[in-house]
ZATORKE-204071 format. One line per field, with one value per residue: residue number from 0; residue in one letter; x, y, z of N, C-alpha, C in turn. Coordinates in nm, 3 decimals, padded with zeros to 5 digits. Example, Ala and Ser with C-alpha at 12.3 -4.5 7.8 and 13.67 -1.06 7.14 Angstrom:
<rs>
i = (0:1)
aa = (A:S)
n_x = (01.319:01.285)
n_y = (-00.569:-00.225)
n_z = (00.780:00.708)
ca_x = (01.230:01.367)
ca_y = (-00.450:-00.106)
ca_z = (00.780:00.714)
c_x = (01.320:01.290)
c_y = (-00.330:00.003)
c_z = (00.780:00.787)
</rs>
This chain:
<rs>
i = (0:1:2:3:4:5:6:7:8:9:10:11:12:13:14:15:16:17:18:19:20:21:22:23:24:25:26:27:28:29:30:31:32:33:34:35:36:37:38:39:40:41:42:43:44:45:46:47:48:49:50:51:52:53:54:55:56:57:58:59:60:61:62:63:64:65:66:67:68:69:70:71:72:73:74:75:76:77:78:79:80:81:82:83:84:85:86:87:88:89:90:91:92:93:94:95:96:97:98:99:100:101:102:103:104:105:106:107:108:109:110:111:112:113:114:115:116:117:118:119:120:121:122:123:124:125:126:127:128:129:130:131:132:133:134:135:136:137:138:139:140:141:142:143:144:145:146:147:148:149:150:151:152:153:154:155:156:157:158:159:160:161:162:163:164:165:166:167:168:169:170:171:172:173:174:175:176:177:178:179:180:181:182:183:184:185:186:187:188:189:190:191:192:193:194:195:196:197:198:199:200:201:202:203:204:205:206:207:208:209:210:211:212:213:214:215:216:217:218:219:220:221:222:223:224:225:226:227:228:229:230:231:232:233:234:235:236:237:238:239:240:241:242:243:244:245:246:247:248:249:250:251:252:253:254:255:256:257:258:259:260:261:262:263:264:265:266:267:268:269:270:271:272:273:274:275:276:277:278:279:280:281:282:283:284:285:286:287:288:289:290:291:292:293)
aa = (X:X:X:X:X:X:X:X:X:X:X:X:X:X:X:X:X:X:X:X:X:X:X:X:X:X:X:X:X:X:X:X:X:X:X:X:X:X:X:X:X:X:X:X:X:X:X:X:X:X:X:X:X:X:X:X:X:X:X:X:X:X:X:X:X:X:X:X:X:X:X:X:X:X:X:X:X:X:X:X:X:X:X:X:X:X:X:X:X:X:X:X:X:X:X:X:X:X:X:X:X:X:X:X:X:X:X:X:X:X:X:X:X:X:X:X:X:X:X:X:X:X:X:X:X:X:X:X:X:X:X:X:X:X:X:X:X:X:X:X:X:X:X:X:X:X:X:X:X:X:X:X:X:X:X:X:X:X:X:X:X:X:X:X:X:X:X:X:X:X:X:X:X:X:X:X:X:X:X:X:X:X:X:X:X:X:X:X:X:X:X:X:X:X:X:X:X:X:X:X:X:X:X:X:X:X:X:X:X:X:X:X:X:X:X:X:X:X:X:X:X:X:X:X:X:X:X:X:X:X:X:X:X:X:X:X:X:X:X:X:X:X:X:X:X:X:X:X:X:X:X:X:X:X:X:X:X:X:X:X:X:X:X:X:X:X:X:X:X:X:X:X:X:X:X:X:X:X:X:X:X:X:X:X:X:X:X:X:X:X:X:X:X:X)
n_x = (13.627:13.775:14.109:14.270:14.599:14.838:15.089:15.425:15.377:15.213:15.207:15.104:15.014:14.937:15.093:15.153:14.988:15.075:14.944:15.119:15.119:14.918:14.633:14.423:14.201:14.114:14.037:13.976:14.239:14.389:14.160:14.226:14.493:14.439:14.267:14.486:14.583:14.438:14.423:14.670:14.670:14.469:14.413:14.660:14.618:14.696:14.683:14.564:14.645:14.689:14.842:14.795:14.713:14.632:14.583:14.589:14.790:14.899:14.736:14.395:14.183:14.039:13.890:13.782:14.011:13.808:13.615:13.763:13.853:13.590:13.562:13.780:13.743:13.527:13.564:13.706:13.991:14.172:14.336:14.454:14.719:14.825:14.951:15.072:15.187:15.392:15.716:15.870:15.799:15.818:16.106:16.193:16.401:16.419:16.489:16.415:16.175:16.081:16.211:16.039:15.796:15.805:15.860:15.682:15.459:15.440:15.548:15.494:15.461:15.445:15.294:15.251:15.197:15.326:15.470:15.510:15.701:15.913:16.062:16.297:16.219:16.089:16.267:16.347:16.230:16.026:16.234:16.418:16.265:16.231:16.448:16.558:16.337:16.421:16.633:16.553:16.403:16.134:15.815:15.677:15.498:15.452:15.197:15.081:15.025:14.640:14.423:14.119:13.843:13.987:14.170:14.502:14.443:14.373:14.412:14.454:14.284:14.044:13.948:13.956:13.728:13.553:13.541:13.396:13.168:13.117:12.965:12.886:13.164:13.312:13.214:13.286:13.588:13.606:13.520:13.268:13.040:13.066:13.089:13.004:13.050:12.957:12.892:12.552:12.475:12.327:12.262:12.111:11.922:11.607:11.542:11.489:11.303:11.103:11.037:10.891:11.044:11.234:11.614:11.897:12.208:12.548:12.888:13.119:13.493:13.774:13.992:13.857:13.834:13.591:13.308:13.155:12.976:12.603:12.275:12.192:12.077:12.066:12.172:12.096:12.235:12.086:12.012:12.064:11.921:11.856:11.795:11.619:11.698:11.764:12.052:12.154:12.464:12.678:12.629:12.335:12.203:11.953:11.855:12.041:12.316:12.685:12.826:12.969:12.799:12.671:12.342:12.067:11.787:11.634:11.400:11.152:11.202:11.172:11.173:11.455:11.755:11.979:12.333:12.411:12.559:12.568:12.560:12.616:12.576:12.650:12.383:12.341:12.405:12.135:12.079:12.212:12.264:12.083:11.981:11.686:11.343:11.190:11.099:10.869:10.914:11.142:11.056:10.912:11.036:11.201:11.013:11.007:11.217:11.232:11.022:11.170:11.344:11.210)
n_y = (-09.358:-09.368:-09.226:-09.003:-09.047:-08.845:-08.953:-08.967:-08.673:-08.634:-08.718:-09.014:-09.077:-09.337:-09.652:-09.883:-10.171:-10.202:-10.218:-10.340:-10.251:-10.202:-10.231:-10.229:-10.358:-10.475:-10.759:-11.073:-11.199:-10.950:-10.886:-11.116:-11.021:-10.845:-10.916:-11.054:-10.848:-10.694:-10.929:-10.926:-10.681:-10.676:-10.697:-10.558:-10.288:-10.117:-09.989:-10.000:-09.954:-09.873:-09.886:-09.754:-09.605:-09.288:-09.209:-09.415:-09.676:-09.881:-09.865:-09.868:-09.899:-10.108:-10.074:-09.712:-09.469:-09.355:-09.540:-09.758:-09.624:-09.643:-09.933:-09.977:-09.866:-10.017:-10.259:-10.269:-10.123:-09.838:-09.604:-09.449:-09.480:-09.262:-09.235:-09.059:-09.165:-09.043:-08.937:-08.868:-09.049:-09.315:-09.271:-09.356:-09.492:-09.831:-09.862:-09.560:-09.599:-09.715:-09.625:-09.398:-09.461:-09.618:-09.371:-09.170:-09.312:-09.473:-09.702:-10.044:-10.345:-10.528:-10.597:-10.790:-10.942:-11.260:-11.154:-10.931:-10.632:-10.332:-10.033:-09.815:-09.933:-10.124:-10.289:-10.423:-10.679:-10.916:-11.068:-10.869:-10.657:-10.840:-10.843:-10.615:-10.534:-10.676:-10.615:-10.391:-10.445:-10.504:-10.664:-10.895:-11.023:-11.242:-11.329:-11.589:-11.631:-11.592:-11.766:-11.766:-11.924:-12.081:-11.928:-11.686:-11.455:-11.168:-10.851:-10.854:-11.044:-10.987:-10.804:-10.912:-11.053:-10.809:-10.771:-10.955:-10.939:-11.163:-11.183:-11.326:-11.500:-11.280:-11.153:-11.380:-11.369:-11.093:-11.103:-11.000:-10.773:-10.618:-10.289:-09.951:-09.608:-09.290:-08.947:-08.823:-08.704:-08.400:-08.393:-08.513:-08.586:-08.599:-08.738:-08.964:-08.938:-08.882:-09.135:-09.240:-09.339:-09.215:-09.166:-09.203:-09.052:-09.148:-09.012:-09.185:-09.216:-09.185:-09.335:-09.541:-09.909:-10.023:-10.192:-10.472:-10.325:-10.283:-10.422:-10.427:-10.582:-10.419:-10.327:-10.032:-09.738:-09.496:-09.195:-09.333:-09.546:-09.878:-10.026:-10.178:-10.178:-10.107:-10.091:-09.937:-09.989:-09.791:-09.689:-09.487:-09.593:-09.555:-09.268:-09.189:-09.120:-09.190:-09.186:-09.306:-09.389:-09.463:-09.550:-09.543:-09.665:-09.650:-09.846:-09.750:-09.551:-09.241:-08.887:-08.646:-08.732:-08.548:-08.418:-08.540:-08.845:-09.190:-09.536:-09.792:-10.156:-10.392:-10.665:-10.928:-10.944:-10.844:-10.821:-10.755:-10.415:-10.217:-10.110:-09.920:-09.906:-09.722:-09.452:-09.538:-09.825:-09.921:-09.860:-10.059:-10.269:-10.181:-10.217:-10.506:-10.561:-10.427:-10.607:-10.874:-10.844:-10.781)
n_z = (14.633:14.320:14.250:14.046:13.871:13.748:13.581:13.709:13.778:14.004:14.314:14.538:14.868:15.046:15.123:14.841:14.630:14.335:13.979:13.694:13.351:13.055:13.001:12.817:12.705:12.967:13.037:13.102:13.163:13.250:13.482:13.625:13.731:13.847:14.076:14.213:14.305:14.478:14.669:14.774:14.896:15.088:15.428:15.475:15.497:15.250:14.956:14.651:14.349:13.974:13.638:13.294:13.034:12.848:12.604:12.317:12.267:12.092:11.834:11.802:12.079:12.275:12.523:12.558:12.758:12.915:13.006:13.057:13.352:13.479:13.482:13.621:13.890:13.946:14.017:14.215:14.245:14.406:14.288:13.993:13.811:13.527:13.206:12.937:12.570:12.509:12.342:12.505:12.737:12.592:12.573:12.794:13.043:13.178:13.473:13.563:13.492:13.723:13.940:13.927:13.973:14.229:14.413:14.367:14.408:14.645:14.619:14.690:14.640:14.362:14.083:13.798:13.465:13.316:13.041:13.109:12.974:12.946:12.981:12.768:12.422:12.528:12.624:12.881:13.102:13.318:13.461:13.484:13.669:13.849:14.025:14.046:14.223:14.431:14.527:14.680:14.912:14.776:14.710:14.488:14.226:14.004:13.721:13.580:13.204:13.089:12.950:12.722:12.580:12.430:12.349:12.420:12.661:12.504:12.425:12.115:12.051:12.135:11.916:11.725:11.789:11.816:11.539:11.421:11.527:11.762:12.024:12.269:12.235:12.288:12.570:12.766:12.683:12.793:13.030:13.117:13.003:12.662:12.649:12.555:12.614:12.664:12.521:12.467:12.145:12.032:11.744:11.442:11.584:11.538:11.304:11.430:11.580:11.392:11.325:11.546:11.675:11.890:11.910:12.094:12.055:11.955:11.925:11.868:12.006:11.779:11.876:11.959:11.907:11.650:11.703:11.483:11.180:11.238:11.349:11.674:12.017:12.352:12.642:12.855:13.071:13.224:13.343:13.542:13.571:13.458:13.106:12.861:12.524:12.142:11.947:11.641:11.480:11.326:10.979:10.776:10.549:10.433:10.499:10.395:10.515:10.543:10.804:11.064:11.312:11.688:11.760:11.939:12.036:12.383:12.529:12.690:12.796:12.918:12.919:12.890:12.706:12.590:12.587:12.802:12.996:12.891:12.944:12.725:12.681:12.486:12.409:12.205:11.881:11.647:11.353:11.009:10.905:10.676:10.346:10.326:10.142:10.173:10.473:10.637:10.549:10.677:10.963:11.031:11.073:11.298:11.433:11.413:11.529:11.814:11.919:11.946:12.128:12.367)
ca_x = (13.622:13.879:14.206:14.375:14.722:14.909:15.221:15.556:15.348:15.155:15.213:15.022:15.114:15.004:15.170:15.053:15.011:15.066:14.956:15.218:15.105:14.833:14.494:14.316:14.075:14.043:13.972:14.024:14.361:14.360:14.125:14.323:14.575:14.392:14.216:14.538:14.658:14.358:14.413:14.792:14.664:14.384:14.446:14.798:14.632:14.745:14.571:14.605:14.672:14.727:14.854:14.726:14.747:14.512:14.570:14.604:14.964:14.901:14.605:14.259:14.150:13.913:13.766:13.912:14.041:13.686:13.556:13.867:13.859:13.447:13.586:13.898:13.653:13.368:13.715:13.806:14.112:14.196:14.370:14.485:14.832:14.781:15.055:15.052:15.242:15.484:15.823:15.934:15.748:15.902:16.255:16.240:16.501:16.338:16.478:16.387:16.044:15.996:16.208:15.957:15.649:15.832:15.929:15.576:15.381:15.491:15.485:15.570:15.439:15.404:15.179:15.194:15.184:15.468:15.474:15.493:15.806:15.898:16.141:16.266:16.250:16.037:16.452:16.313:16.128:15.982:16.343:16.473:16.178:16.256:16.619:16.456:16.250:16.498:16.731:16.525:16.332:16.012:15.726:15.640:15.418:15.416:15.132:15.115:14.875:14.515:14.325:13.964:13.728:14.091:14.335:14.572:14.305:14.463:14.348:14.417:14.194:13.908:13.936:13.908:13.599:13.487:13.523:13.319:13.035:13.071:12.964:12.902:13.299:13.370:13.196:13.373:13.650:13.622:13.414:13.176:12.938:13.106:12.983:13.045:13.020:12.954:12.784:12.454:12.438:12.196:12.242:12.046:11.803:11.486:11.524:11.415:11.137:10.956:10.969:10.838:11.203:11.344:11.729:12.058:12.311:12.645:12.978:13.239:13.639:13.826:14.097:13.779:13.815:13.469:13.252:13.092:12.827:12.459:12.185:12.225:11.994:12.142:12.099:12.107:12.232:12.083:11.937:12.111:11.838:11.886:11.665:11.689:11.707:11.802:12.095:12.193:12.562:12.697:12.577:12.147:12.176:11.817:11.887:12.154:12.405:12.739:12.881:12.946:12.736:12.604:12.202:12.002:11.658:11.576:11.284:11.045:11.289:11.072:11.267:11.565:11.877:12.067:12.368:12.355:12.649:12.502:12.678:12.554:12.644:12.597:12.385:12.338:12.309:11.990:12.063:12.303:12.219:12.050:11.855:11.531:11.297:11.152:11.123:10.785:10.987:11.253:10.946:10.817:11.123:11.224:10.890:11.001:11.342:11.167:10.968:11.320:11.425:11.094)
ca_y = (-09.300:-09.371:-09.095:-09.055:-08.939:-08.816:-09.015:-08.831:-08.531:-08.619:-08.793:-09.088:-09.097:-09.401:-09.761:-09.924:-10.251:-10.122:-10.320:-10.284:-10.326:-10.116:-10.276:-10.178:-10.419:-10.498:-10.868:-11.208:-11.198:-10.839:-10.949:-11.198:-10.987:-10.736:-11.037:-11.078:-10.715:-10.718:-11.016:-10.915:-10.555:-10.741:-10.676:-10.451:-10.146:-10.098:-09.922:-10.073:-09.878:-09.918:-09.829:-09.694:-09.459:-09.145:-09.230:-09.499:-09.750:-09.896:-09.861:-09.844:-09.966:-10.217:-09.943:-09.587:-09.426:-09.298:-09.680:-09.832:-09.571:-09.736:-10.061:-10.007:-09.836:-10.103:-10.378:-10.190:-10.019:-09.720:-09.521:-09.461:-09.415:-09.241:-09.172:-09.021:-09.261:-09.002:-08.956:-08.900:-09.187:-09.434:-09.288:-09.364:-09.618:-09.914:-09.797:-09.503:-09.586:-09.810:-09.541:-09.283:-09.530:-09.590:-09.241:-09.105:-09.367:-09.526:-09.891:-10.175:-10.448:-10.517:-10.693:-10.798:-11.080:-11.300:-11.105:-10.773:-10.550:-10.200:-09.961:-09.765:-10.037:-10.229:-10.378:-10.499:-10.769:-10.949:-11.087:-10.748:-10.653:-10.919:-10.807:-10.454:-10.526:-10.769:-10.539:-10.274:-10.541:-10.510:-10.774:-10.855:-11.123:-11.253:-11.422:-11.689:-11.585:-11.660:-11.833:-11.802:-11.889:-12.159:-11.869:-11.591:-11.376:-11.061:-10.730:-10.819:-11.171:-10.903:-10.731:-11.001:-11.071:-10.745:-10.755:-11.077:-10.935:-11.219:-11.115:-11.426:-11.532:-11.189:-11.164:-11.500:-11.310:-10.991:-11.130:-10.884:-10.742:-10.540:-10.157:-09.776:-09.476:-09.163:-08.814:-08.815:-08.570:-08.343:-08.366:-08.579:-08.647:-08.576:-08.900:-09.121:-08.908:-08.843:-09.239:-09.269:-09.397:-09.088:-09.241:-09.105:-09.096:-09.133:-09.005:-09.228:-09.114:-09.222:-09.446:-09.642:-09.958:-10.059:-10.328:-10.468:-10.270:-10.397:-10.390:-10.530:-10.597:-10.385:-10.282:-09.903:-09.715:-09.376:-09.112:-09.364:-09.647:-09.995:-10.019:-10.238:-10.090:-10.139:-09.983:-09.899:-09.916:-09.769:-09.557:-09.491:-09.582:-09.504:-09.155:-09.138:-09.080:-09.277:-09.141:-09.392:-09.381:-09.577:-09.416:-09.633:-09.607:-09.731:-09.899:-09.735:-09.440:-09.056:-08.795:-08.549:-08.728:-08.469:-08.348:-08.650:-08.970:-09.264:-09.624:-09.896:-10.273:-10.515:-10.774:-10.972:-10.893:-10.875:-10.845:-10.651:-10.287:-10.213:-09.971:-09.990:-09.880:-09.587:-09.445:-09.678:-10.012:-09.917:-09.862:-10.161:-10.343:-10.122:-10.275:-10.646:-10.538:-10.419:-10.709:-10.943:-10.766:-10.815)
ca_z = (14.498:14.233:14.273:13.904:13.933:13.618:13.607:13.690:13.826:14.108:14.417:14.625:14.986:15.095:15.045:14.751:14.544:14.193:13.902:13.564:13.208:12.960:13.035:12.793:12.730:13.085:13.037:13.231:13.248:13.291:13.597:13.727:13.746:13.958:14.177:14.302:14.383:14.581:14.772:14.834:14.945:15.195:15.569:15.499:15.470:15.139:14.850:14.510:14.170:13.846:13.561:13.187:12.918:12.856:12.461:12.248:12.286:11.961:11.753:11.831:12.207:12.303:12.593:12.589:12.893:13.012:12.982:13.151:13.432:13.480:13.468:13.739:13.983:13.963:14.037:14.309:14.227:14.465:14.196:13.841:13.733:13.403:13.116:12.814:12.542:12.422:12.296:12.649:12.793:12.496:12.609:12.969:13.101:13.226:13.612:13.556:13.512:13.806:14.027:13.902:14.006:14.375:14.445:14.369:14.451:14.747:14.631:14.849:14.573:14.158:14.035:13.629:13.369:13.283:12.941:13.137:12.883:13.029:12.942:12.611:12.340:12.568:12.666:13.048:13.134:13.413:13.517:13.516:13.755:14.016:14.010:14.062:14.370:14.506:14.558:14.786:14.957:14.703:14.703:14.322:14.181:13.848:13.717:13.427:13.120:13.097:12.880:12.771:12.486:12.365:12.346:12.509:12.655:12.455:12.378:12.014:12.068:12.186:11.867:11.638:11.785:11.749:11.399:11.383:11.589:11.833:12.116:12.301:12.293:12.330:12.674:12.831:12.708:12.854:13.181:13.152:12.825:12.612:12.598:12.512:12.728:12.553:12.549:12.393:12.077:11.992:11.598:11.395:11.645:11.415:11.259:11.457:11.618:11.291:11.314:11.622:11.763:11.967:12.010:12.154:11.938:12.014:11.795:11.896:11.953:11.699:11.958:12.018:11.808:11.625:11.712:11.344:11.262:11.256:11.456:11.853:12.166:12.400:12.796:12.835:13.207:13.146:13.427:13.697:13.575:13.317:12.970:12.752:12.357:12.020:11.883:11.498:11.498:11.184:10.872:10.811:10.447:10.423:10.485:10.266:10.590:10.553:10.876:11.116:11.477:11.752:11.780:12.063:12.090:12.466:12.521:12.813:12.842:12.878:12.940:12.743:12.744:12.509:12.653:12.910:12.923:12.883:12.899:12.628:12.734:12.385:12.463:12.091:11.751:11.564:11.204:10.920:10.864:10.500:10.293:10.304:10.048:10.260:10.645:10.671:10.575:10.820:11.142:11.028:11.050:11.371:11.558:11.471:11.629:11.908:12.005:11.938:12.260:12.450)
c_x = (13.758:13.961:14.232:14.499:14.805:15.134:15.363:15.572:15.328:15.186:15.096:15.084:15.072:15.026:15.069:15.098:15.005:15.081:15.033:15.118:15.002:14.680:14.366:14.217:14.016:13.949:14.036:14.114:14.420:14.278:14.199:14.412:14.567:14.327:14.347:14.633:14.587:14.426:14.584:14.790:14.575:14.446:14.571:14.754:14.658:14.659:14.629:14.542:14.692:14.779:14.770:14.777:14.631:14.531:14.596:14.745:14.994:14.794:14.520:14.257:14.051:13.801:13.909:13.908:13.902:13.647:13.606:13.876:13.701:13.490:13.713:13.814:13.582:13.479:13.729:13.902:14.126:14.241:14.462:14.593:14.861:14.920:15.044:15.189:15.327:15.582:15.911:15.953:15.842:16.021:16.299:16.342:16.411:16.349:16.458:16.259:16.007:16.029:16.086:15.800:15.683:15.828:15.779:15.486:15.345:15.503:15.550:15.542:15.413:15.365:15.178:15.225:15.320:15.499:15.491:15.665:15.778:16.060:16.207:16.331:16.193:16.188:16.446:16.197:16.103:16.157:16.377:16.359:16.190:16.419:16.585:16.374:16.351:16.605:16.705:16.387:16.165:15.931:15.687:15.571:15.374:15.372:15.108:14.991:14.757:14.498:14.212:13.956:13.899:14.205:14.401:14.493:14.450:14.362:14.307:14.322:14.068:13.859:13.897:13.760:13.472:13.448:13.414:13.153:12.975:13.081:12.969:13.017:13.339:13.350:13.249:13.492:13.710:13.568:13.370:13.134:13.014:13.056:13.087:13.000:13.036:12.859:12.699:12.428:12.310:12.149:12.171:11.951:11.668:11.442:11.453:11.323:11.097:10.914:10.934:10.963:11.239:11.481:11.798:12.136:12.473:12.792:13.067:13.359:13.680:13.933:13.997:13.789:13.673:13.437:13.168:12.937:12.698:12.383:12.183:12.090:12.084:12.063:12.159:12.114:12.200:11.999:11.984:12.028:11.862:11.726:11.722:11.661:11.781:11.928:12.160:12.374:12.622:12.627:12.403:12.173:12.008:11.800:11.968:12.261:12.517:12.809:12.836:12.901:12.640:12.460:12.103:11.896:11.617:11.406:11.203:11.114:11.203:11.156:11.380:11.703:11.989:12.133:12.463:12.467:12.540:12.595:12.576:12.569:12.515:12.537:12.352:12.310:12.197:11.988:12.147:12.226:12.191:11.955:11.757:11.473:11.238:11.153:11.021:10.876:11.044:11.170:10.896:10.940:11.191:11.155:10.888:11.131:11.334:11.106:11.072:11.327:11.364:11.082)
c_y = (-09.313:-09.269:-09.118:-08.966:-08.944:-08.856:-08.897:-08.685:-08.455:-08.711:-08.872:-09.103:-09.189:-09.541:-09.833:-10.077:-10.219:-10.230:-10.265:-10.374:-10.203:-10.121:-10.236:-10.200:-10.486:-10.636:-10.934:-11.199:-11.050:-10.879:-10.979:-11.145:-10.900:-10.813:-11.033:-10.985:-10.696:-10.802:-10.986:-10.763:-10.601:-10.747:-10.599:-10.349:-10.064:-10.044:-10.014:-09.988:-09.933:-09.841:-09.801:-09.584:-09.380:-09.184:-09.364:-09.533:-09.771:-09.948:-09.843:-09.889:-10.009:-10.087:-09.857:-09.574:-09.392:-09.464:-09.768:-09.772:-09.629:-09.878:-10.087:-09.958:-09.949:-10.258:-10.349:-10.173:-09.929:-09.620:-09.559:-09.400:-09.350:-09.159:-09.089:-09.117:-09.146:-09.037:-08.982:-08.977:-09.278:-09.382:-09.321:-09.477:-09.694:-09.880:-09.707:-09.473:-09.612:-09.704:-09.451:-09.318:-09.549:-09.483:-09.172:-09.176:-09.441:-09.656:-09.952:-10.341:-10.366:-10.614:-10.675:-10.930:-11.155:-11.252:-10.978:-10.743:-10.387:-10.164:-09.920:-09.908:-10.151:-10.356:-10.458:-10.604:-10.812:-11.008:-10.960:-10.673:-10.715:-10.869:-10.659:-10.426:-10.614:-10.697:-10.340:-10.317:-10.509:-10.648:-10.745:-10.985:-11.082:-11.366:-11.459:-11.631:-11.673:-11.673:-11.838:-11.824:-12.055:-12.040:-11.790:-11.510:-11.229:-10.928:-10.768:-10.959:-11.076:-10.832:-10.743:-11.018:-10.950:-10.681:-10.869:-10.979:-11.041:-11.209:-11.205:-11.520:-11.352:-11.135:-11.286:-11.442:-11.155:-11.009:-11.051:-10.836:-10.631:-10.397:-10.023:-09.723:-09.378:-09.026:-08.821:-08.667:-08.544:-08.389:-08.554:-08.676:-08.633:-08.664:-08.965:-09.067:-08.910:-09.033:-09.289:-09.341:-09.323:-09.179:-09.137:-09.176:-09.072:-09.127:-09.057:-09.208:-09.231:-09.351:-09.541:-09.760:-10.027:-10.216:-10.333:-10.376:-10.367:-10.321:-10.461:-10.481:-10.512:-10.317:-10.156:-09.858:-09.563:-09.308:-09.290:-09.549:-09.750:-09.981:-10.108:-10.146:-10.221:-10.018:-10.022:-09.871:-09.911:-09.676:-09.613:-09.452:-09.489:-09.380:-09.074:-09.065:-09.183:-09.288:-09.284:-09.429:-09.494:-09.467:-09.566:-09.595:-09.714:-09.684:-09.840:-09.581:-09.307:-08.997:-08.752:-08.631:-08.649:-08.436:-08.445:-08.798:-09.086:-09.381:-09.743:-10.049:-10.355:-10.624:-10.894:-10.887:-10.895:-10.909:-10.732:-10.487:-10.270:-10.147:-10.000:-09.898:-09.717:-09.608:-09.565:-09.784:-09.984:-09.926:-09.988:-10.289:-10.275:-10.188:-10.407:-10.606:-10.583:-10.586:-10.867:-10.975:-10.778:-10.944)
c_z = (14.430:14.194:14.138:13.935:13.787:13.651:13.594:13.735:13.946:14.193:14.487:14.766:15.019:15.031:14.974:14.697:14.435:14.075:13.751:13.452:13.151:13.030:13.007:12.728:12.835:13.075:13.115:13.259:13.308:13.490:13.675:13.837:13.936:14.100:14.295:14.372:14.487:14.712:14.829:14.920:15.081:15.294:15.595:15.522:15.380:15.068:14.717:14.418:14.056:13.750:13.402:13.116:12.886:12.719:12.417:12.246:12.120:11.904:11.840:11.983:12.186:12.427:12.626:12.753:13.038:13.037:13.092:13.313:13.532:13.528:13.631:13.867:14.044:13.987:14.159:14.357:14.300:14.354:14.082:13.822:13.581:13.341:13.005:12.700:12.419:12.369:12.417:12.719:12.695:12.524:12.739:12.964:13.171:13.376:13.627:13.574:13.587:13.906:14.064:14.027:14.207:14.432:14.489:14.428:14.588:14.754:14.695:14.749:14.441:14.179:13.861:13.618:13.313:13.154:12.942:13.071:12.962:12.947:12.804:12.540:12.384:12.585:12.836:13.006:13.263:13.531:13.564:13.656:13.880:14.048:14.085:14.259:14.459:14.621:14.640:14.823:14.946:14.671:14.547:14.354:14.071:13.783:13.551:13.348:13.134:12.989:12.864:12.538:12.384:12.327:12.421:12.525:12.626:12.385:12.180:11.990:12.046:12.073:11.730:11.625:11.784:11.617:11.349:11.409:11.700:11.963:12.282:12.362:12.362:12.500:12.775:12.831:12.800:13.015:13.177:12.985:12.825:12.621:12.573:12.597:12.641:12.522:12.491:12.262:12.056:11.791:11.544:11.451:11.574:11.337:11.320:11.519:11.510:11.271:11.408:11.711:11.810:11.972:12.025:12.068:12.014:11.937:11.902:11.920:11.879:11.739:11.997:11.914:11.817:11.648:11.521:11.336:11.215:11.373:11.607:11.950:12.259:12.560:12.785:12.990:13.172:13.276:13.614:13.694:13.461:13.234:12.950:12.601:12.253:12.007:11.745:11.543:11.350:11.106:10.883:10.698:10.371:10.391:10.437:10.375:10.608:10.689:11.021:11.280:11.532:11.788:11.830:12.082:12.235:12.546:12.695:12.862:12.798:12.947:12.799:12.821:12.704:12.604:12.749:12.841:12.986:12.860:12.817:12.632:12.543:12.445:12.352:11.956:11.654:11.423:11.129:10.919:10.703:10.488:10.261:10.179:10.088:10.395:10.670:10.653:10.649:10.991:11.139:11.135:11.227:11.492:11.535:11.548:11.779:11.986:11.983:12.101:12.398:12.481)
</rs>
């Protein structure tokens, strides 16, 4: 089971491979990265960690903390070094920070990207790092960037394409289908039963950055079991609601999910979101969706 340890607070006792950097779209080179903390942790005995932030570095994220924590588990990560991206944090000294990460953690290896920056002003780099471990006979490995889809596989690559809506590069990029994790609300469920749609709705956090909205094909993990669904992401002109939510009606699903997290994996988009004339045009238009998906 995946330990999280609040950086600076808590202790790991035993020796670790510890991977450096954000990772918080957790894509290919992201991967990579982790591929080969693995394979340097293989037959030592070692555990392998990582690092992260509990908030947002800069701007929006590709998957928040709950998402990424899903994602380092299902990798298999042993545990989560988790920061908060204060004032404190942005004043650390670059040895400072790595002491902090030895001291508590017990590392014996690093593991980041030849682009890996550390300390206040982001003033370290990967040189400074080997200099670092060299000198209190620390195993590092630092691996060259990846490439997918023709560019730097990069968080802000990932983000582009979720402004497009393409979901297609965006999965090559990310190795794996995009999705949300998120509590199911109760409010404005009434909608879509009176149209024969029960969905789960889901209010987004705000550090989550948006995929375009529209309508998408989407696989649903809900009560432990996969659906497939439809989900509405965005406003329900129709109803004269500009407010912007993901609301999933999946397909074969009986039961109350209110209450209840639920994870959403994109699997194409269907078509723009637009106001229909009344609730009938929208069911009509709801049940070609539907059989899209089928």
């Amino acid at each position: 089971m995946l330990k999280l340890i609040d950086y600076g607070k808590e202790n790991y006792p035993e020796e670790s491979v510890f991977l450096l950097g954000y990772f918080d779209a957790v894509h290919v080179g992201h991967r990579a990265l982790i591929a080969s903390a693995l394979s340097l942790a293989k037959g030592s005995g070692k555990k392998v960690g990582i690092m992260t932030f509990y908030d947002a570095k800069n701007g929006a994220q590709v998957y928040v903390f709950e998402e990424r924590l899903q994602l380092f588990e299902k990798l298999g990560i042993d545990f989560v070094c988790a920061a908060k991206f204060d004032e404190n944090f942005k004043n650390t000294e670059g040895k400072e920070f790595l002491d902090t990460l030895v001291r508590s953690l017990n590392v014996k290896a690093f593991v980041c990207g030849e682009d890996f920056t550390y300390g206040k002003g982001a003033s370290c780099g990967v040189s400074d790092l080997k200099k670092y471990c060299a000198l209190r006979n620390l195993d590092v490995q630092v691996l060259s960037l990846v490439s997918a889809c023709g560019e730097k596989a990069a968080a802000s690559f990932a983000k582009r394409l979720l402004d497009e809506g393409d979901l297609s590069e965006l999965e090559k990029l990310l190795g794996g289908k995009y999705f949300i994790f998120g509590n199911v609300e109760t409010e404005g469920r009434h909608i879509g039963r009176k149209l024969g749609f029960p969905t789960a709705n889901i209010h987004l956090s705000p550090q989550k950055y948006p995929i375009k909205t529209g309508v998408y094909a989407v696989s649903v993990v809900a009560d432990g079991k996969l659906y497939r669904g439809i989900a509405n992401y965005g406003t329900r002109p129709t109803f004269g609601d500009q407010r912007v939510i993901a609301e999933v009606y999946i397909d074969g699903y009986k039961g109350d999910l209110y209450d209840k997290e639920i994870t959403v994996f994109f699997d194409f988009r269907i078509r723009d979101i637009k106001k229909f004339a009344s609730a009938e045009a929208l069911k009509r238009q709801l049940i070609e969706d539907l059989e899209k998906i089928r």
